[in-house]
C-alpha positions in Angstrom: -9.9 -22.7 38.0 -9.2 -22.9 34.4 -10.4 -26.7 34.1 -13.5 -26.0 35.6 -14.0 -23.8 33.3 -13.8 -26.0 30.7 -15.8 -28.6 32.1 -18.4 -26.0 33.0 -18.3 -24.7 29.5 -18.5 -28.4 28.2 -21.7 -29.0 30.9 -23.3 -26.2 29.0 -22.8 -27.1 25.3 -24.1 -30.6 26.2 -27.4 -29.3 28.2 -28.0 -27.5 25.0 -27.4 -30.4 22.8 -24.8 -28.1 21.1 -22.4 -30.5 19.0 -18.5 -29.6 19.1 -15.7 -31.3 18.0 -12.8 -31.5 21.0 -10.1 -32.3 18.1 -7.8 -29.3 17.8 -7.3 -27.8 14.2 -4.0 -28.6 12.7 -2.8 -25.9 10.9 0.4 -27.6 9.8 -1.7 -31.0 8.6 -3.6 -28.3 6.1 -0.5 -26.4 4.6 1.1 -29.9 4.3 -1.7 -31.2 2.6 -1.9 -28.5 -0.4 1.7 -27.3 -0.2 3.0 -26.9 -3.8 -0.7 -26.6 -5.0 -1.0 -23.3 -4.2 -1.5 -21.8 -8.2 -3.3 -24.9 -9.0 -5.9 -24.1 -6.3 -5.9 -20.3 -7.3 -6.5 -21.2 -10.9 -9.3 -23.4 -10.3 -11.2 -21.4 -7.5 -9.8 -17.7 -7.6 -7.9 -16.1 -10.1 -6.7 -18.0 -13.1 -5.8 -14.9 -15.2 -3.5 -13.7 -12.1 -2.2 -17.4 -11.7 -1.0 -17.2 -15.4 0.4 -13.8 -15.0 2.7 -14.7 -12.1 3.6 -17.8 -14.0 5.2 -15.4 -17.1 7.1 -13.2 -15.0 8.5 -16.2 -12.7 6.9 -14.9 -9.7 5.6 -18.8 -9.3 7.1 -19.1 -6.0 6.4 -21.8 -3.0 7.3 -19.4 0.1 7.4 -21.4 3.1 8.5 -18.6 6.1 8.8 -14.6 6.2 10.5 -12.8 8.5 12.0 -8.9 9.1 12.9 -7.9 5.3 13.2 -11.8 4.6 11.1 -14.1 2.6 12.1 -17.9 2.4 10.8 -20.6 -0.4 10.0 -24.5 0.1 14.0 -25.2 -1.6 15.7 -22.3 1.6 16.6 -19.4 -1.1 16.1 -16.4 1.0 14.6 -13.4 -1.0 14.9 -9.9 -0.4 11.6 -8.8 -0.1 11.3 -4.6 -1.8 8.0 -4.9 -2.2 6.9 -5.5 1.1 2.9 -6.5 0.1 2.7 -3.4 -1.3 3.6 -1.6 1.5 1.7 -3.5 4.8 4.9 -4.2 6.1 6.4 -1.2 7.5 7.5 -3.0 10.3 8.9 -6.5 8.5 7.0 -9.6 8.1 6.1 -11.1 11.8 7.4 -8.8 14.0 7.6 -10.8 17.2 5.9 -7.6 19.3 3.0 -7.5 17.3 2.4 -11.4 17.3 2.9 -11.7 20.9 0.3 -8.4 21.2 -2.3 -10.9 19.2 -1.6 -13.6 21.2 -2.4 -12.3 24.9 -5.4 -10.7 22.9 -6.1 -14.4 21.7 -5.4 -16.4 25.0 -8.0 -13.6 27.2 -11.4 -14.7 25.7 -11.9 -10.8 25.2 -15.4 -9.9 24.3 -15.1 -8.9 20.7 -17.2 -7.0 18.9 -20.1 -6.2 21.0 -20.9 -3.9 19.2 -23.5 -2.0 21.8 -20.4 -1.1 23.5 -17.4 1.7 23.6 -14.3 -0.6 23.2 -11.4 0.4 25.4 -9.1 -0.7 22.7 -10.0 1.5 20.0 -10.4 4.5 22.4 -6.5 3.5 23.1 -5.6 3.3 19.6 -7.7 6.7 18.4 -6.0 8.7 21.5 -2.4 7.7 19.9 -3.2 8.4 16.6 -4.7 11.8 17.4 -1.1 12.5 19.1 0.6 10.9 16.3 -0.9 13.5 13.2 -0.4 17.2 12.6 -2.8 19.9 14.3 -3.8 20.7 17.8 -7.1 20.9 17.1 -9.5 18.8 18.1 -9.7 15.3 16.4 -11.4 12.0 16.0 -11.0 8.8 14.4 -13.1 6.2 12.3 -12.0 2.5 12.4 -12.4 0.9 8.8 -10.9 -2.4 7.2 -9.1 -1.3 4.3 -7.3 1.5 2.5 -10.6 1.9 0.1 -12.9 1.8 2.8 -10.9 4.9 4.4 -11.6 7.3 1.4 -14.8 5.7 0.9 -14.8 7.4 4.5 -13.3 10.6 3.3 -15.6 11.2 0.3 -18.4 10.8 2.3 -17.7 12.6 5.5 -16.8 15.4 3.4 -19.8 15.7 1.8 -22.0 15.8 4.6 -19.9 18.1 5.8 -19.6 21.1 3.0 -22.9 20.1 1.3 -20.7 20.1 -1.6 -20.7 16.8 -4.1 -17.9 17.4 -6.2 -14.3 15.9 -5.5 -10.8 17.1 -6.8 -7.9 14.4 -7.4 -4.5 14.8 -9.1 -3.6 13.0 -12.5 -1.6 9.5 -11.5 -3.4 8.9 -8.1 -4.0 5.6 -7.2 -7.3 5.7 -3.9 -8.8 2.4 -4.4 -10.8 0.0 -6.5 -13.9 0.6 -4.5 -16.6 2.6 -6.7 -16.3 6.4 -5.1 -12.3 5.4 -4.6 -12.2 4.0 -8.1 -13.7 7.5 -8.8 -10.6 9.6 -7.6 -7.9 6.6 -9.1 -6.6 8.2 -12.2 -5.4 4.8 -13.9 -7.3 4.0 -16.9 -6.8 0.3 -16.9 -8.6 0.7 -13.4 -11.6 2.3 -14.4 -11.9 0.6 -18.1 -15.0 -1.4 -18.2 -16.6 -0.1 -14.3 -18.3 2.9 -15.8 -20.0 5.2 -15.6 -18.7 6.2 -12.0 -19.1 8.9 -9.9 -19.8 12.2 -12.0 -19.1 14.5 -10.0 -14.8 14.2 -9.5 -12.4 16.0 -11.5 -8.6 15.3 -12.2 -6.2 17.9 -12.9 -1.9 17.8 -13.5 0.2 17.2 -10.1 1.7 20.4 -9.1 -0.1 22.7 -11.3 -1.0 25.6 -9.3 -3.0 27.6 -11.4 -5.4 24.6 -12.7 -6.0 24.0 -8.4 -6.7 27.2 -7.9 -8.7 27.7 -10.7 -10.9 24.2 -9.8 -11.6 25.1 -6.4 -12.2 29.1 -6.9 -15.5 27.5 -8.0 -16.9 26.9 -4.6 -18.0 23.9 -5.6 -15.6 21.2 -4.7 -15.8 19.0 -1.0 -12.6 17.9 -0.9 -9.2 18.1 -2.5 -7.8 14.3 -2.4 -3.7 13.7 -2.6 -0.8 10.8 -1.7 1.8 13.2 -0.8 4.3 11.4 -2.8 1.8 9.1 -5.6 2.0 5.4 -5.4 1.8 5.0 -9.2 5.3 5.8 -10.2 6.6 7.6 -7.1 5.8 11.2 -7.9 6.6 13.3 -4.7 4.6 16.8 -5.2 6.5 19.8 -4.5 6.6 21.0 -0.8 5.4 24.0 -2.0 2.6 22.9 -3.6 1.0 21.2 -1.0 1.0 24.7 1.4 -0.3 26.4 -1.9 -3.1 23.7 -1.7 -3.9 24.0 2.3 -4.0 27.9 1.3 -6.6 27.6 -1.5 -8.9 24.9 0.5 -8.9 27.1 3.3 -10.0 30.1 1.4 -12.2 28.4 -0.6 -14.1 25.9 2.0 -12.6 22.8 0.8 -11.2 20.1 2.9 -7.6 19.1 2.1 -7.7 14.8 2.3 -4.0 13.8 3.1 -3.7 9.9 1.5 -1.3 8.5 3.5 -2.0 4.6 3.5 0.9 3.8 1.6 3.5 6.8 2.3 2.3 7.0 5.9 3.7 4.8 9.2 7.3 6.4 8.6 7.4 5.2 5.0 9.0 8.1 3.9 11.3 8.8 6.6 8.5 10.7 8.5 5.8 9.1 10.2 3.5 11.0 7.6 4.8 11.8 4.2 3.1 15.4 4.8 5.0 16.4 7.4 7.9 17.4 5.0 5.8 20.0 3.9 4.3 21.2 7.1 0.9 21.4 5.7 -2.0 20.2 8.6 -4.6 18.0 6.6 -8.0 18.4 7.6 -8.1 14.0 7.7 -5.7 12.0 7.3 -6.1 8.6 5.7 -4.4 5.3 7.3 -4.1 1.7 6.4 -1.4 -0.9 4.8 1.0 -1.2 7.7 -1.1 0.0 10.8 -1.4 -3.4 11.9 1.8 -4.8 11.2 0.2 -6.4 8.5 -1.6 -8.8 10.2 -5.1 -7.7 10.2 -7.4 -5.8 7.9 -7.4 -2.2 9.3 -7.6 1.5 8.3 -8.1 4.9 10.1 -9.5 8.1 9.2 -8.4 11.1 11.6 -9.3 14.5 11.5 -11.2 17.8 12.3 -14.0 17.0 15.1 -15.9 19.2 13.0 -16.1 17.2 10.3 -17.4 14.0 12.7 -19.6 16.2 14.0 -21.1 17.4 10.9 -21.9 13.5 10.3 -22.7 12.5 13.3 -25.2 14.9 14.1 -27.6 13.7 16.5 -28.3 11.0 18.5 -30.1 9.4 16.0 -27.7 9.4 13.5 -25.0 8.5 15.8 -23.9 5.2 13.3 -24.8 7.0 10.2 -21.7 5.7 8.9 -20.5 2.4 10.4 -19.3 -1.2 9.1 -19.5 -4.6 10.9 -15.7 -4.9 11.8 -14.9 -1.4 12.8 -12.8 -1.7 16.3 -12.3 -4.9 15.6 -10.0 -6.2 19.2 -7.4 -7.7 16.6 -7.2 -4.3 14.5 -7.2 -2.5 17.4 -4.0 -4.5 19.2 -2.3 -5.0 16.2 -2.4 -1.2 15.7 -0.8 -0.6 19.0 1.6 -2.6 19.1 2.4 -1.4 15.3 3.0 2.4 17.1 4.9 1.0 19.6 7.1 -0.8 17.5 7.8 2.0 15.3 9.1 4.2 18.4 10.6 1.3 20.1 12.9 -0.2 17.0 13.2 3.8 15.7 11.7 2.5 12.2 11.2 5.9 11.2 14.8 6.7 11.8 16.1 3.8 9.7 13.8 4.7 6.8 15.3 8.2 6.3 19.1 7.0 6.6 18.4 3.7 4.7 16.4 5.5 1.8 18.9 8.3 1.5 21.9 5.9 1.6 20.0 3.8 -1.4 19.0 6.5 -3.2 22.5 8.4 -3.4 23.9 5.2 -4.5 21.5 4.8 -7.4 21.8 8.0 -8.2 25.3 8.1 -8.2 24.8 5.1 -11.0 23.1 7.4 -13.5 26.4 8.2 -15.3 27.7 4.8 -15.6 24.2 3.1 -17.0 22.9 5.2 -19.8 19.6 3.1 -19.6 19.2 4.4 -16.3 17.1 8.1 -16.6 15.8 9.2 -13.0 15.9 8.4 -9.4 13.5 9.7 -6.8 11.1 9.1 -4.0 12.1 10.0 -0.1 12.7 7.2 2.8 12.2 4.2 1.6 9.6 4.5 -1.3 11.9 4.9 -4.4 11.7 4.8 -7.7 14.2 4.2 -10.8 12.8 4.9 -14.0 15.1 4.0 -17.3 15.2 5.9 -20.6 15.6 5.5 -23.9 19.8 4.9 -24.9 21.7 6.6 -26.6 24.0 4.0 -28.1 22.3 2.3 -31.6 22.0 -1.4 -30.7 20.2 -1.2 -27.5 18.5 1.8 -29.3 17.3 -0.9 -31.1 16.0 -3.4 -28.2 14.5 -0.4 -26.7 12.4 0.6 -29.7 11.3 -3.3 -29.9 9.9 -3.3 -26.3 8.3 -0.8 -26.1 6.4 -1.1 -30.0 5.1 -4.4 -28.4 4.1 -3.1 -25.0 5.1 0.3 -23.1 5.5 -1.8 -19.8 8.2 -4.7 -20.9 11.2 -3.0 -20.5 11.0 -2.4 -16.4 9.2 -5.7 -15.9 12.4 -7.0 -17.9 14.2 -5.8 -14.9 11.9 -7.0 -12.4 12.2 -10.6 -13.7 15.8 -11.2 -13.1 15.9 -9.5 -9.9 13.8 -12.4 -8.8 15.3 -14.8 -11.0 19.0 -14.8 -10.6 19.2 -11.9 -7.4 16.3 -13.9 -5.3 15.0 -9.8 -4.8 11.4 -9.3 -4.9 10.4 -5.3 -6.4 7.5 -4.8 -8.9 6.8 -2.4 -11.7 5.6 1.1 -10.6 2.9 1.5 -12.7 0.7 0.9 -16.6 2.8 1.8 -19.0 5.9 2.9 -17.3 9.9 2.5 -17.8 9.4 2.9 -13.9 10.1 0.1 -11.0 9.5 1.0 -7.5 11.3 0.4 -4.4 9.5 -0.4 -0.9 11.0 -2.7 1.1 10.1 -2.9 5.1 11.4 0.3 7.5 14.1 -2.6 9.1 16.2 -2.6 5.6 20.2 -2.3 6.7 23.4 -1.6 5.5 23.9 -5.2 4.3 20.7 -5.4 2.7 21.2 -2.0 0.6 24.8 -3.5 -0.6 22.8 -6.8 -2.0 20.7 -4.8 -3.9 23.3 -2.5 -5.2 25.5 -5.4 -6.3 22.6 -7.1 -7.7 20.9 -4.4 -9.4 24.5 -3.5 -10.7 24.0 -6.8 -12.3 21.5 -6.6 -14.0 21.8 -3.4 -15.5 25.2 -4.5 -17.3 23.2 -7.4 -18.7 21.2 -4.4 -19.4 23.7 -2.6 -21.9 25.0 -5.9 -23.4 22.5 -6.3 -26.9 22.0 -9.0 -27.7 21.9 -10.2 -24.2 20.1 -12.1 -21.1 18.1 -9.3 -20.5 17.0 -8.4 -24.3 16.0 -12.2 -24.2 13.5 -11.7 -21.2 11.9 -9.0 -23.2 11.3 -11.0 -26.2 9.5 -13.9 -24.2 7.5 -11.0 -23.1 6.9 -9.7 -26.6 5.5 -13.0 -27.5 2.9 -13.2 -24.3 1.9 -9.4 -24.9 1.1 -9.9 -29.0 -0.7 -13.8 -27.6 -2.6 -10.7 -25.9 -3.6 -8.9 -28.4 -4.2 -11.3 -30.7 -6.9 -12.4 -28.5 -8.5 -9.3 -27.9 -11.9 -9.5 -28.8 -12.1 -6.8 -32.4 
């Protein structure tokens, strides 16, 4: 049956006079062909500032496999990946379930897209996530492609809803690059240059009580927008807090926006970084690792009230709608992605994992005096460093950070990868900070390479002058090249 398939699929491209080519696509021939050109190509045809970048810090690798918590280069170094594509990886890179999933979806010749048409996937995958999030109250789901497009998504639905056009966001919040999401990102070196954006949204200090309540006493505001523990420098907001927050947008008719596309799919130990606090968010924003991190995917969820409010009639029934919502890929990979989770107890590992890395570092904060502050729950941590105490590398300190307030963690970052093969990044602008996020199947093993390379590192660290010291002086040079070339 299958062959005369083909043939009558063949019969039919020729009646038509429709030209295809019968030679298979060889993926392998490609990679083979450009392998080791990779920042060539990307500084010809993409980004040749980013190229450069990556070519400073040493982050010019040739990777030729991932796998699990496991990335592999052209020359077989494994690396110890803790940064996890900034967090699409809950699961590890590949996860055999999720692949297969794509596959079967692959080998059916499933009618994608049809866009007239109620998928059965994404009814599947909107069902689980409704059963998956806080509330009993009645819920539904928009599909989107990326974390931006979901508070894109937010804003929007919000405003329909209330009538309202103002928008509150915390100090330090990172929502997206997208204009209305670039709108509620906090980060300066984000926004520089993209002006004037949207007027109407107002930041105030994280865990500030009285500035919330006096902000939204106004009446005036559509939704409160916050990451339950911020992205930009792992700032977990007080528990308490966050109920004080549900309180004032429930008295005052604003809807509380949980953003959990990076702390959510059991990053923190939970499978939403909100649940720690028991607070019930009106939506709830998904994206990163619902798919495994295999295709482009994001998911609002929340009150049906809310939908309904944008959704209002029959003739506004796609009022709000994008080309590859419910995309059969998305959609699969975002099953599977729950399954996997329950099925390999991800969620479980996070919280032992993180609370056994994060004891040890903090147990370290006595014997490095460059070390300042650990924090962050499951496994999204942070270590941020302080100034010493001792003279000399009072003096290397000082040096750093008059040339740039960011050398000194990407100092650390550097050898890591260097000498350690272990991939992390710095937390943030301007920040002694660097972040931890490696994938939810980190073990034991894992944690004690870090440890003993971190503990490393950090005795280069207090040796001045030293290895480290002379990382941060190549750095001085590229960061005063910088400024030099500013334009006056």
């Amino acid at each position: 049956m299958g062959e005369n398939r083909h043939i009558i699929s063949f019969v039919f491209l020729e009646k038509f006079d429709i030209r295809v080519s019968m030679k298979r696509f060889d993926l392998a021939q490609t990679l083979d062909h450009y392998r080791g050109k990779n920042f060539e190509l990307h500084s010809q045809y993409i980004n040749p500032a980013f190229a450069k970048v990556l070519k400073i810090i040493g982050f010019d690798r040739f990777y030729a496999s991932g796998k699990g918590q496991y990335l592999v280069d052209q020359q077989g170094n494994q690396y110890l990946d803790f940064l996890a594509g900034y967090g699409v990886f809950n699961l590890g890179r590949n996860h055999p379930y999720v692949n297969d999933a794509l596959t079967q979806l692959l080998e059916m010749d499933f009618p994608n897209l049809v866009k007239m048409h109620a998928s059965e996937l994404a009814g599947v995958l909107a069902k689980m996530l409704v059963e998956k999030t806080p509330g009993r109250h009645e819920k539904r789901v928009y599909f989107g492609s990326s974390g931006s497009e979901a508070v894109e998504t937010a804003l929007k639905f919000c405003r329909a809803a209330t009538g309202r056009h103002k928008t509150l966001y915390l100090k330090g919040s990172y929502h997206g690059l997208t204009y209305g999401s670039l709108s509620v990102t906090a980060d300066h070196h984000f926004r520089d240059g993209f002006g004037p954006l949207l007027p109407e949204s107002k930041a105030i200090e994280r865990n500030d009580m009285k500035a919330l309540e006096q902000e939204l006493s106004t009446k005036q505001y559509s939704c409160f927008i916050v990451e339950p523990i911020q992205g930009k420098g792992v700032y977990v907001l007080d528990d308490s807090y966050l109920m004080y927050a549900k309180e004032l947008c429930e008295r005052y008719g604003t809807y509380f926006v949980a953003d959990e596309i990076q702390t959510g799919m059991g990053r923190s130990g939970k499978f939403l970084a909100i649940d720690y606090s028991e607070v019930i968010p009106d939506l709830v924003l998904l994206s990163k690792s619902l798919s495994g991190g295999q295709v482009p995917v994001s998911a609002v969820i929340g009150k049906a009230e809310i939908f309904d409010r944008v959704f209002s009639s029959l003739d506004r029934c796609v009022v709000h709608s994008n080309t590859f919502s419910q995309n059969a890929m998305a959609m699969v990979a975002g099953i599977a992605s729950l399954q996997v989770l329950e099925n390999d107890a991800l969620i479980e590992n996070s919280f032992q994992m993180g609370q056994l890395l994060k004891n040890e570092l903090i147990a370290r904060i006595d014997r490095f005096e460059l070390m300042s502050t650990v924090r962050g729950r499951g496994l999204l941590l942070a270590i941020e460093f302080g100034r010493p105490k001792s003279l000399k590398l009072k003096l290397g300190w000082d040096l750093l950070h008059k040339a740039d307030q960011g050398l000194f963690s990407q100092a650390i970052v550097m050898p890591l990868m260097d000498e350690h093969y272990i991939l992390t990044q710095v937390a943030g602008h301007e920040m002694d900070v660097i972040k931890l996020s490696p994938p939810l199947c980190l073990n034991q093993k894992d944690v004690e390479r870090f440890l003993a390379s971190f503990d490393q590192v950090m005795e280069d660290c207090h040796r001045f002058p030293g290895p480290i010291w002379d990382v941060g002086s190549r750095l001085i040079k590229h960061s005063l090249k910088k400024e030099m070339t500013q334009p006056a």
